[in-house]
N, C-alpha and C positions, 0 to 999 in steps of 0.2 A: 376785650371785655364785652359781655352782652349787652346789646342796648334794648333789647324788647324782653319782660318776664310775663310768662302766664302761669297761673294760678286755676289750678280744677280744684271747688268745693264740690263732692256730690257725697251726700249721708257723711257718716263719718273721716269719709278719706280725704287729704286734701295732697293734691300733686304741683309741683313745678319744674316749671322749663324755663332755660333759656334760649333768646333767637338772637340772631347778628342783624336781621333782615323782618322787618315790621309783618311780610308778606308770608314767612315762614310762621311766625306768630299767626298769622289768622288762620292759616291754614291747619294748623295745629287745634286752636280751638273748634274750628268748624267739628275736626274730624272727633271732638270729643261730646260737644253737643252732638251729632250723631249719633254715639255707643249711647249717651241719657236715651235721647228719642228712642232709640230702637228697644230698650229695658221696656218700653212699655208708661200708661199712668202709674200713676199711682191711686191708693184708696183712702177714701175718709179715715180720717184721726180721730177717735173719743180721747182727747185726755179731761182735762178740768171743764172745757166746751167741746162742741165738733167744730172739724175745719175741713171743711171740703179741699179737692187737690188744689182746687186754684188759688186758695189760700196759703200752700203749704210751697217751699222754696225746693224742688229737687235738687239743681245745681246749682250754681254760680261758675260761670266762667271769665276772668278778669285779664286784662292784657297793659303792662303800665310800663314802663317807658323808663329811660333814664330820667337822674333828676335828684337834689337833696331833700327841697323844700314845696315845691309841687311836680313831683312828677305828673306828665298825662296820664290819664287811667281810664279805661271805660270798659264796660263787660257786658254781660246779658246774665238773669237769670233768668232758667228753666222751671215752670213750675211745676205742681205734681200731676198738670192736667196736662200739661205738656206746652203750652202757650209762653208767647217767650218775654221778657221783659227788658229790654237793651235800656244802659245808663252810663252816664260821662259822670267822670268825678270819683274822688275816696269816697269819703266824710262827707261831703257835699254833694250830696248826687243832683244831677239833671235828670230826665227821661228824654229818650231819643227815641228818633223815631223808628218802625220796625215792628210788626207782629210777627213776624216769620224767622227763622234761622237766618234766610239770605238773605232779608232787609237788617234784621239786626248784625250782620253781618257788614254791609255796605256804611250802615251808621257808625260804626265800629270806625270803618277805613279811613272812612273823610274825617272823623274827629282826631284821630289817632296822628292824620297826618298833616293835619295843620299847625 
């Protein structure tokens, strides 16, 4: 059985995987915040307001761990400006630290494996 799941929001699609190995998990997500980055920003939203990109969520990428009742969880999202937002926690989030892919990356590993 797997012990690492990741989870790709990005627009309407949402993907998962399983890993045996916490290291193949990061590695996975890396390589899919990559394919967001490389799409490019995104553009201002008129709906009811405007919301600039950095307001608007491109991806979410999440990485959580075995577990009934707290699994570990911690992910980043990508926004639409492209600036990254890493966080520990479901329901309860933290912010961690990280503004770049391989900081939030790094913040990812050390929570993940504690």
């Amino acid at each position: 059985m797997a012990n690492w799941k990741l989870t790709v929001r990005h627009g309407p699609d949402v993907s998962r995987q399983s890993f045996d190995d916490l290291d193949e998990a990061l590695g996975a997500a890396r390589q899919a915040a990559d394919e967001v980055i490389s799409e490019g920003p995104l553009d201002s939203v008129s709906a009811i307001r405007d919301y600039e990109p950095g307001q608007i969520v491109n991806a979410r990428i999440e990485i959580s761990g075995k577990g009934f009742f707290s699994p570990p969880t911690a992910g980043f999202d990508i926004q639409g400006d492209l600036s990254v937002i890493p966080y520990a926690g479901g329901v309860k989030r933290q912010t961690l630290e990280g503004a770049t892919v391989p900081q939030a990356m790094k913040s990812l590993k050390m929570f993940l494996s504690s």
